[in-house]
C-alpha positions in Angstrom: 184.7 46.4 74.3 187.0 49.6 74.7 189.6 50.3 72.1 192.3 48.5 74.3 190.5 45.3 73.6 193.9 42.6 73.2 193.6 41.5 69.3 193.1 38.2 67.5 196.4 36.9 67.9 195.4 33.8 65.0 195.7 36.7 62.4 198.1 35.6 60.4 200.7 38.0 59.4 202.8 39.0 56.0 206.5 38.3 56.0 208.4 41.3 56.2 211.7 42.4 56.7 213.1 42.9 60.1 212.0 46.2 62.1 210.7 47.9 59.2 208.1 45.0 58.3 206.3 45.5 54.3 206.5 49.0 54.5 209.2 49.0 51.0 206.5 46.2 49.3 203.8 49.2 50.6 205.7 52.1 49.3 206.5 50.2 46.0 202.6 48.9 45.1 200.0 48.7 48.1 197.9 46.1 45.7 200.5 44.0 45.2 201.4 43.6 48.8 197.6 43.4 49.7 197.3 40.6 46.7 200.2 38.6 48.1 198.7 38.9 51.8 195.1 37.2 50.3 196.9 34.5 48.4 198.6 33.9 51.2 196.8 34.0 53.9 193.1 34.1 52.8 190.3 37.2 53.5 191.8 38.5 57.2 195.7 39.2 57.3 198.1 42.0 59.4 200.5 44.4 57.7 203.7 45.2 59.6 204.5 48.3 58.8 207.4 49.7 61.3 205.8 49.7 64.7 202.3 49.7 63.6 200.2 46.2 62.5 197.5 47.1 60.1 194.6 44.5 59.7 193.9 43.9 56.0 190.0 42.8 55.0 190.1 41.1 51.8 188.9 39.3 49.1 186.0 38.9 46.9 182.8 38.8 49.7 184.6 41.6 51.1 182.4 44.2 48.4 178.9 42.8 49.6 179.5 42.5 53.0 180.6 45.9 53.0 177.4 47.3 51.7 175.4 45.1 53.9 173.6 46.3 57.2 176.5 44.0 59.4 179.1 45.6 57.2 177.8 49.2 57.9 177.1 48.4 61.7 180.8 47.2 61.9 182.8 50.1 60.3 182.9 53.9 61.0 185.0 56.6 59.2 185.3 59.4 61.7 188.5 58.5 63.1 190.3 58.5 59.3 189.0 61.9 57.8 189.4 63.6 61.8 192.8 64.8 61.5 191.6 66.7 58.5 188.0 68.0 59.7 190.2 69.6 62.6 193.0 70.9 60.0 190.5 72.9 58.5 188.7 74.1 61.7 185.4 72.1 60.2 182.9 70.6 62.1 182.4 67.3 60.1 183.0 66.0 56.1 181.2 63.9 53.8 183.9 61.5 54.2 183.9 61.0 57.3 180.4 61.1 58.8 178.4 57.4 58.9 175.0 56.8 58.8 171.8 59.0 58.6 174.4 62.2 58.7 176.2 60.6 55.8 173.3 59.9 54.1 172.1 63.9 54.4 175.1 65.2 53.5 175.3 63.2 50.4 171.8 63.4 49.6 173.1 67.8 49.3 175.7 66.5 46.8 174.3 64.1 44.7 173.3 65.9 42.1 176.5 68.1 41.7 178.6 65.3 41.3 176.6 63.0 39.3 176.1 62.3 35.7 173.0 65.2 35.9 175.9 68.0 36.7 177.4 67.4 32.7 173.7 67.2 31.1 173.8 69.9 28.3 177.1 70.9 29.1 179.3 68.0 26.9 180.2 70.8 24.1 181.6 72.7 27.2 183.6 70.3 28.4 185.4 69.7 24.9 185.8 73.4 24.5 187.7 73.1 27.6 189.6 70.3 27.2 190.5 71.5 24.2 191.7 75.2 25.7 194.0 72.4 28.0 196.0 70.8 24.6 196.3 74.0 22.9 198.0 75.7 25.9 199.9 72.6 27.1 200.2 69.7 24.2 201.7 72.1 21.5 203.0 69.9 18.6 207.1 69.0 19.4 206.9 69.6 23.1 207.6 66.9 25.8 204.5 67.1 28.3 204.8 65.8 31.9 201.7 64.0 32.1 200.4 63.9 35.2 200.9 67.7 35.8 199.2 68.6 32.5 196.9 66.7 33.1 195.9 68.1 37.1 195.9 71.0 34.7 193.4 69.8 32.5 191.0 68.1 35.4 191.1 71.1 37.2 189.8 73.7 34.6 187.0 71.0 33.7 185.9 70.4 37.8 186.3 73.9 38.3 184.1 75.3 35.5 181.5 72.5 35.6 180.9 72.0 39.5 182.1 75.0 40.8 181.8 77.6 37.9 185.4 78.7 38.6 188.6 77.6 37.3 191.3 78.4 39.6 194.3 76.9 37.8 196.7 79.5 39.8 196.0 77.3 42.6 196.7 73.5 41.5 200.2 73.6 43.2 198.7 74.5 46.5 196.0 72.3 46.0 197.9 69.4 45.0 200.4 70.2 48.1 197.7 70.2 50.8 196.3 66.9 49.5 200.0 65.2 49.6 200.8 66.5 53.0 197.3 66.0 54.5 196.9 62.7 53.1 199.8 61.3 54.0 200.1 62.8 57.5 196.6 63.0 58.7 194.8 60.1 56.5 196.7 57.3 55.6 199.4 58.6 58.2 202.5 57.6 55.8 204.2 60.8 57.2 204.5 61.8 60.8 202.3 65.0 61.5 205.0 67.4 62.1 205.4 67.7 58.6 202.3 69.7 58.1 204.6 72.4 60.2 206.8 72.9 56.7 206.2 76.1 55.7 205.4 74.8 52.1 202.4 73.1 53.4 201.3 75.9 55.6 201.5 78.4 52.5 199.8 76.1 50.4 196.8 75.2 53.0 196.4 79.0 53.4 196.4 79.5 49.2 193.5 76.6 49.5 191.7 78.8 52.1 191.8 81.7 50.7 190.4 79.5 47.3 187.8 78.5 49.3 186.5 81.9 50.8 186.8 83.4 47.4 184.2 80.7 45.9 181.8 81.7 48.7 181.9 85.5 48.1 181.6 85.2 44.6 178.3 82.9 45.2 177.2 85.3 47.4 177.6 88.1 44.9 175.8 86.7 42.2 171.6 86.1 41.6 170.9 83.1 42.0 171.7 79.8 39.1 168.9 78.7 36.9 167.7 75.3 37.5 170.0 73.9 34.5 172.9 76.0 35.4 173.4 75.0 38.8 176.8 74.1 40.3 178.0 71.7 43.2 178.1 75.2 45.3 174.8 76.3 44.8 173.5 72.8 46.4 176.1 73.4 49.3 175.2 77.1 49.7 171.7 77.0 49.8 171.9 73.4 52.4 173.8 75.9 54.3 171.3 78.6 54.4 168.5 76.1 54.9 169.8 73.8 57.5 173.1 75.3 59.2 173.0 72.3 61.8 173.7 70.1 58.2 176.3 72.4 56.9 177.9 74.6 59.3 179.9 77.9 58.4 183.0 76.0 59.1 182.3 73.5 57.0 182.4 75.6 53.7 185.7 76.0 52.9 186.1 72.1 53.1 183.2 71.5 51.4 183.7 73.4 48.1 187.1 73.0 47.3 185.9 69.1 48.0 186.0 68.6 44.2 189.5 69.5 43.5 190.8 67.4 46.4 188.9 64.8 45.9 189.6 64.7 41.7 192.7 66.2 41.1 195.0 63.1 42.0 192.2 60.7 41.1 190.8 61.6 38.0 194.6 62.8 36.6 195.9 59.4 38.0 193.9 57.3 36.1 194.4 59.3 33.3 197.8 59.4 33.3 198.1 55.6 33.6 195.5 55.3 30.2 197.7 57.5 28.1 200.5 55.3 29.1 198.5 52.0 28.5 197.0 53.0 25.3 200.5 54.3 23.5 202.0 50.7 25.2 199.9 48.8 22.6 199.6 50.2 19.6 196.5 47.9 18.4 194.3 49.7 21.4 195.6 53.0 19.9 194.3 52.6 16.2 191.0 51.1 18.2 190.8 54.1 20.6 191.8 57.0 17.7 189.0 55.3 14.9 186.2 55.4 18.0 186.8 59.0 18.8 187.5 59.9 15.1 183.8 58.9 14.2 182.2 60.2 17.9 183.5 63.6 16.7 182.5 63.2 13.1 179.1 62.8 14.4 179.0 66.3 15.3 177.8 67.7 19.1 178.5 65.2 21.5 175.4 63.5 23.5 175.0 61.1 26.5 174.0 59.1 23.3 177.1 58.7 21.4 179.3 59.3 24.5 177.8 55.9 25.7 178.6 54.1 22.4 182.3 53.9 22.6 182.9 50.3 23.5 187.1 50.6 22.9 187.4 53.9 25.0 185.1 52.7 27.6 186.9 49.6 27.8 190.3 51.1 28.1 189.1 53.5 31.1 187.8 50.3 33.1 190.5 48.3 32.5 192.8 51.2 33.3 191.3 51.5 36.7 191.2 47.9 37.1 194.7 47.8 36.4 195.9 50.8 37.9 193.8 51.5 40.7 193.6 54.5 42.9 191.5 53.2 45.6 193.6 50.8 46.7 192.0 49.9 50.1 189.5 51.9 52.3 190.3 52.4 55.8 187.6 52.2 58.3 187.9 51.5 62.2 186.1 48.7 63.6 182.5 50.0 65.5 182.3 47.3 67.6 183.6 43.5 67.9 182.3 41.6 64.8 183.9 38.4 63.3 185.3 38.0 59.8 186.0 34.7 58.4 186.6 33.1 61.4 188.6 35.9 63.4 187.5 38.7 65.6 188.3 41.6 65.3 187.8 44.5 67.8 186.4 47.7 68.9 188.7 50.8 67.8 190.7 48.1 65.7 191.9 50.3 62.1 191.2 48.3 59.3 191.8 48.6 56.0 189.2 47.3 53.3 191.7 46.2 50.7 188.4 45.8 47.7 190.8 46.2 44.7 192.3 42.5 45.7 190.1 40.8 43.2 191.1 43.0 40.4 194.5 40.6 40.1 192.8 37.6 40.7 193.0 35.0 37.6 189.6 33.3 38.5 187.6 36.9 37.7 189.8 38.4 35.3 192.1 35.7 33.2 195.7 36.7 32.6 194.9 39.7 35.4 198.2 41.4 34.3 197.4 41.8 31.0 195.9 45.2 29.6 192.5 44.0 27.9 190.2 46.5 26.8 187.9 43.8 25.7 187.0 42.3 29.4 184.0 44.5 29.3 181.9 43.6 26.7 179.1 41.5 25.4 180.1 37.7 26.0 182.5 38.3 28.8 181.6 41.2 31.1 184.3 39.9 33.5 183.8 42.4 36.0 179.9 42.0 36.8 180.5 39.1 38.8 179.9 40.6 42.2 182.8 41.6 44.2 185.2 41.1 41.2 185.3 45.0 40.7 185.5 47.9 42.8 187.1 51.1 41.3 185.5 53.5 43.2 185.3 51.4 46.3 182.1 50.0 47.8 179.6 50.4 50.8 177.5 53.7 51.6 181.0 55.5 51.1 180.9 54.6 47.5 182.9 57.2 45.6 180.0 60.1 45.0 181.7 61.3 41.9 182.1 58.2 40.0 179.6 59.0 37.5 180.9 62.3 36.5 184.2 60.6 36.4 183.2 58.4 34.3 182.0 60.5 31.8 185.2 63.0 32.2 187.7 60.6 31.6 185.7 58.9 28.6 185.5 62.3 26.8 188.4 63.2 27.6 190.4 60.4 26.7 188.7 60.2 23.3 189.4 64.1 22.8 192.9 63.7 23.2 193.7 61.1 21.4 191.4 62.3 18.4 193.3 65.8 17.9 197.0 64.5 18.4 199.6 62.5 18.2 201.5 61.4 20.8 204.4 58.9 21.5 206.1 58.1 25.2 209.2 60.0 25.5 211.7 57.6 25.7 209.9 55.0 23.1 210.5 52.5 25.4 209.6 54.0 28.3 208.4 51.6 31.5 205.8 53.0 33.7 207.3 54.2 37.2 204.4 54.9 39.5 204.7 56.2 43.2 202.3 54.9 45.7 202.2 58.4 48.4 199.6 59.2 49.2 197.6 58.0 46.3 198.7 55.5 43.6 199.9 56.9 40.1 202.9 57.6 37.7 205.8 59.4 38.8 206.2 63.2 37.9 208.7 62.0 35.3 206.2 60.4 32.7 206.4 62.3 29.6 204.9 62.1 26.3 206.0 63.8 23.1 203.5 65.7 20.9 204.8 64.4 17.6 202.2 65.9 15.6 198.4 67.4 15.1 195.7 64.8 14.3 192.8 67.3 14.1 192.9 70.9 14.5 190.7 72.2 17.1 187.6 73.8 14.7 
């Protein structure tokens, strides 16, 4: 069927407002909007959204079938991650390549953004964490969150996957990913936007980012087997296959990291410093836990995974707050979903987080609970109930690194200060372009030292 194939017209559609359709209910919170769609209209819905009509997967099946062989046969990702491949001059990203090529490109970086890339180095990641709050979270001052916090995530990618930490350049990088994002990606902005000269000197300052990292790897012998970064596994794929990892592709690839965990990583983060000062019983939980993890002396993969009040409030904070709201994928072919067709060259977006706010998985789904997790209740291991990093062979490759980042880091921070939101009674604002998190204007006052850095 060719990409002019008519649509299902039985696919019910969300109320909206004239002309401009949900895009306000989108702007304000995308999970929301998706949430209301499912409840109202079951697992296949449409989005208005000014002259577009966006098709809306949803629902808890909506996880497995994703990472079955119909799911994979019926969704690509080229045409999403395209604009930015050809922004960059590259030939093809991990994000946007399907199958056995997806597979071989991850397969190169697996290793450099798993769990495996942190083993040995957890006293390095405090020590740099900790460089972070003693140069941005000085006792008295008023910290805007989410910046320090980019801060923070990108001296801890940059060191540990990368070996660089090019702080000089979060700005740029954090301006390419808005403008990209929302112009090329999730196409919330028309494209002639990325002619702003703000975006074009920022997407040069990522370039140049990018060549330097591949000069400086050039320049050096080669990494021991237990120092090695995310770019020695690119580098050498290149060398050793350039039909995998083309020239082209470098730039793209190794500054990968900071696009792809500089809103993500801070975002959540962000939100869990909010949720944990918001109720003060999760704060004396979460401040005893890291209190004795650092007591214990050097941290391990041991005691790092015994931290059931941390490790609660990150899940529940990306339960909660989720980043990846809905995937978007284009339909390969005609398939049927719950009862309606939907066609070849169709966009569709995979909203997986749906079941997050559903009361039949998580009781009360509005309601911070670090305990959801645990023995007894382990509310999200019922399948499909839980999707964080999103599901299907595009499964977020980082997750497990994330996972340990934001536990450690969380339980550094609130183990060497004090902190209060500035107001006290401050109400989370969060912005939804081009990825979900607080506003800019979160703040938090340092009101005192907990534990000096030793």
């Amino acid at each position: 069927m060719s990409t002019s194939a008519v649509a299902d017209d039985r696919i019910p559609v969300v109320r909206g407002l004239p002309v401009v359709g949900s895009v306000a209910a989108l702007a304000r919170d995308p999970a929301a909007c998706f949430v209301r769609g499912y409840l109202e209209h079951g697992p296949v819905f449409r989005v208005r959204v000014l002259n577009q009509t966006l098709t809306v997967l949803a629902g808890p099946e909506l996880a497995r079938w994703m990472g079955s062989r119909e799911g994979q046969a019926c969704l690509r990702s080229r045409e999403v991650w395209q604009g930015l491949v050809d922004e960059y001059g590259a030939t093809r990203t991990l994000t946007g390549v399907d199958g056995p090529e997806h597979r071989r490109l991850r397969e190169v970086m697996r290793r450099g953004y798993s769990r495996d890339a942190l083993r040995g180095r957890l006293d390095d990641l405090v020590a740099i964490t900790d460089d972070c709050l003693d140069r941005d979270w000085r006792p008295g001052a008023a910290v805007p969150v989410v910046t320090a916090i980019q801060y923070l995530v990108t001296s801890q990618l940059g060191t540990l996957l990368t070996g660089r930490a090019p702080l000089e350049y979060v700005t740029d990088i954090r301006t390419t990913i808005l403008y990209i994002l929302n112009a090329l990606v999730t196409k919330q902005r028309p494209e002639f936007v990325l002619r702003h000269p703000r975006y074009r000197r920022a997407k040069a300052r990522v370039q140049e980012l990018g060549e330097q990292m591949i000069r400086d790897h050039r320049a050096r012998p080669a990494a021991s087997a237990d120092r090695r970064t995310l770019v020695d596994d690119i580098m050498d794929a290149r060398d050793r296959d350039p039909a995998l990892v083309a020239e082209n592709d470098l730039v793209l690839a190794l500054t990968g990291p900071y696009v792809a965990g500089l809103d993500t990583v801070a975002n959540t983060l962000a939100s869990l410093v909010y949720a944990v000062l918001k109720h003060p019983e999760v704060l004396h939980r979460v401040r005893a836990e890291a209190d004795a993890l650092f007591a214990r002396g050097p941290v391990t993969e041991e005691s790092l995974a015994d931290l059931p009040s941390i490790t609660g409030a990150v899940l529940e904070t990306m339960r909660l707050y989720p980043i990846a709201v809905a995937q978007p994928r284009v339909a390969d072919r005609d398939f049927e979903y719950a009862g309606y067709r939907i066609r070849e060259g169709e966009p569709v977006y995979c909203a997986i987080t749906v079941p997050h706010f559903l009361p039949e998985f998580f009781p009360d789904p509005h309601v911070f609970d670090i305990d959801r997790y645990g023995p007894g209740r382990r509310e999200h291991a019922t399948p499909g109930a839980y999707a964080p990093f999103g599901k299907g062979p595009h499964t977020c490759l980082g997750k497990g690194i994330a996972d340990v980042q934001m536990t450690l880091t969380a339980a550094r921070l609130f183990h060497r200060l004090d902190l209060a939101l500035d107001p006290p009674g401050y109400v989370l604002r969060r912005r939804a372009a081009p990825t979900p998190g607080p506003t800019d204007g979160f703040r938090v006052r340092v009101t005192g030292t907990r534990r000096p850095r030793p």
